[in-house]
N, C-alpha and C positions, 0 to 999 in steps of 0.2 A: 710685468711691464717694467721696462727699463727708468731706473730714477731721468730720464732726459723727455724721455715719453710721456712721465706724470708728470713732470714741471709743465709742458709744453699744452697739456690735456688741462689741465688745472689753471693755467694761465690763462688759457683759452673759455674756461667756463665763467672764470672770474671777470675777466672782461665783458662776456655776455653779459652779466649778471651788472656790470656797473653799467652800462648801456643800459641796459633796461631802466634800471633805476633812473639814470638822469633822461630818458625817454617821459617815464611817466609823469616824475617832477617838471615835463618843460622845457628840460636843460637841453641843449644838441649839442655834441660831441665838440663843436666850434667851441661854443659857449663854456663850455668844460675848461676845454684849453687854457682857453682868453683868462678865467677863473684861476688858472693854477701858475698861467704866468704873471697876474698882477700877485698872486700872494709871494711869487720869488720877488718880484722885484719890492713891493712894501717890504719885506723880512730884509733885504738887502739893504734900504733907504733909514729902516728902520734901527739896524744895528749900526750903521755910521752916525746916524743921529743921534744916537743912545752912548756910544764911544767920544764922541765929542764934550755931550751933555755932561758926562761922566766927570770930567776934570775942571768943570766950572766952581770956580769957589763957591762952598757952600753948600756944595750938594752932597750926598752919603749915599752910596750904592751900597744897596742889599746884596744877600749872597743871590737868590732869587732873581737881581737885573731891575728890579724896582729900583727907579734914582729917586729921592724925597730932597727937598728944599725948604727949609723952614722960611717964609716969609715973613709971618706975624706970628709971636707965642703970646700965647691966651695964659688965664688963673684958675678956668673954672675946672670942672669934675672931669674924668673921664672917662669915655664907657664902656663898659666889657663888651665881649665878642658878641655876646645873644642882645646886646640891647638896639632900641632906636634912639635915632638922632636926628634932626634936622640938619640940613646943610644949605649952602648959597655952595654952587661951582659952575664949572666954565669946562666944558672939555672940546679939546682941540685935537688937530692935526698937526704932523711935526712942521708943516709949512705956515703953520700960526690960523689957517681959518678954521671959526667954530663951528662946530656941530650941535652944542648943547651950551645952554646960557640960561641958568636960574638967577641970575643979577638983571641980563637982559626981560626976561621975562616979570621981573620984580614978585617973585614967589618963591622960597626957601623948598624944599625938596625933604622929605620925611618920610623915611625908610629904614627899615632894619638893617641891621649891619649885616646880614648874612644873606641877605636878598643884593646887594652892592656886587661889582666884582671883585673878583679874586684880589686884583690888585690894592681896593680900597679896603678890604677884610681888613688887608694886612697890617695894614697906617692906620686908621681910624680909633682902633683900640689905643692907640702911643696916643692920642691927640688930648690935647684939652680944649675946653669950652674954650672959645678966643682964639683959636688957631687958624693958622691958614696959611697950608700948602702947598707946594705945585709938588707934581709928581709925573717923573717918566715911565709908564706903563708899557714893560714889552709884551707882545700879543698875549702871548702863555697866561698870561695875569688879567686880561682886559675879555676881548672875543674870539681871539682865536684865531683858528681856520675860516668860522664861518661866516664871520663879523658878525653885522645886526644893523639891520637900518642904513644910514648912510655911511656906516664903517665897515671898512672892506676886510678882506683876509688877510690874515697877518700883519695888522696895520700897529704901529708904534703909537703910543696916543700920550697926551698932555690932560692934566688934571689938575684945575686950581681947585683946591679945597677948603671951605671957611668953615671948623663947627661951632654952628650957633648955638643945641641944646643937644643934652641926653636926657631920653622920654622913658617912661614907662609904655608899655603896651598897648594899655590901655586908651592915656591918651594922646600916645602917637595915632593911634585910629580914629578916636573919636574928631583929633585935630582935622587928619583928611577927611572925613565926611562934612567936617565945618565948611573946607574948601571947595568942596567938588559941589555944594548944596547951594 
């Protein structure tokens, strides 16, 4: 078979096979679409936002597209990659409305640092107790393709970040069962 015939044969089974899948997930082929041109156009919205943000006094772009902003420098400890931390944050969209508000909510957030996303991994270890960040997170670092919840594909995101403690394991857990009890 001619390499034109297997591209064509191959493209062809590949497509079935994505059909199917977005069949059985729900998705319809519309739906697909509609999915793949909001993730152009957030990747688009997103890298102008992220270009702009870049040159604001005060902020530091990583080689990775991470922009960090020191708002407030803290005294306390700071924690390594495997530990927990408590946090108060705010995460937004590049249009300023929030998605997630542990201040609003009045309940600190206590998580492992490697359960966070990519983009918090990254800063959270530089941080000290007293700190508090805002960070421009491009998708790559945040969710992605797939989002999650009310965050779309390929979406630019905002992250005010305040760390209040670094926990032991132990009773970073035992803290969440205090809460949820």
């Amino acid at each position: 078979m001619g390499k034109l015939k297997r591209f064509v044969v191959v493209s062809a089974v590949v497509g079935v096979m994505i059909w199917l899948v977005a069949e059985s997930a729900g998705i319809t082929p519309a739906q697909n679409q509609a999915r793949i041109m909001l993730a152009e156009l957030n990747q688009r919205e997103g890298e102008v936002f992220r270009e702009n943000y870049a040159v604001r006094s005060g902020v530091s772009a990583l080689a990775s597209g991470l922009l960090v902003e020191v708002l407030e420098k803290g005294k306390g400890q700071s924690p390594q990659a495997g530990d927990w931390v408590k946090v108060h944050y705010r995460g937004q969209f590049i249009d300023g409305r929030d998605f997630d508000n542990s201040w609003r909510r009045q309940q600190p957030t206590t998580l492992a640092i490697t359960d966070a996303i990519e983009g918090w991994q990254r800063v959270i270890p530089s941080m000290q107790v007293g700190d508090r960040v805002r960070l421009v997170v491009p998708p790559q670092l945040a969710y992605g393709q797939r989002g999650s919840g009310p965050v779309g594909p390929e979406q630019t995101l905002i992250f005010e970040i305040e760390l209040l403690d670094v926990m032991v394991e132990e009773d970073a857990l035992a803290g969440i069962v205090t809460q949820s009890s």
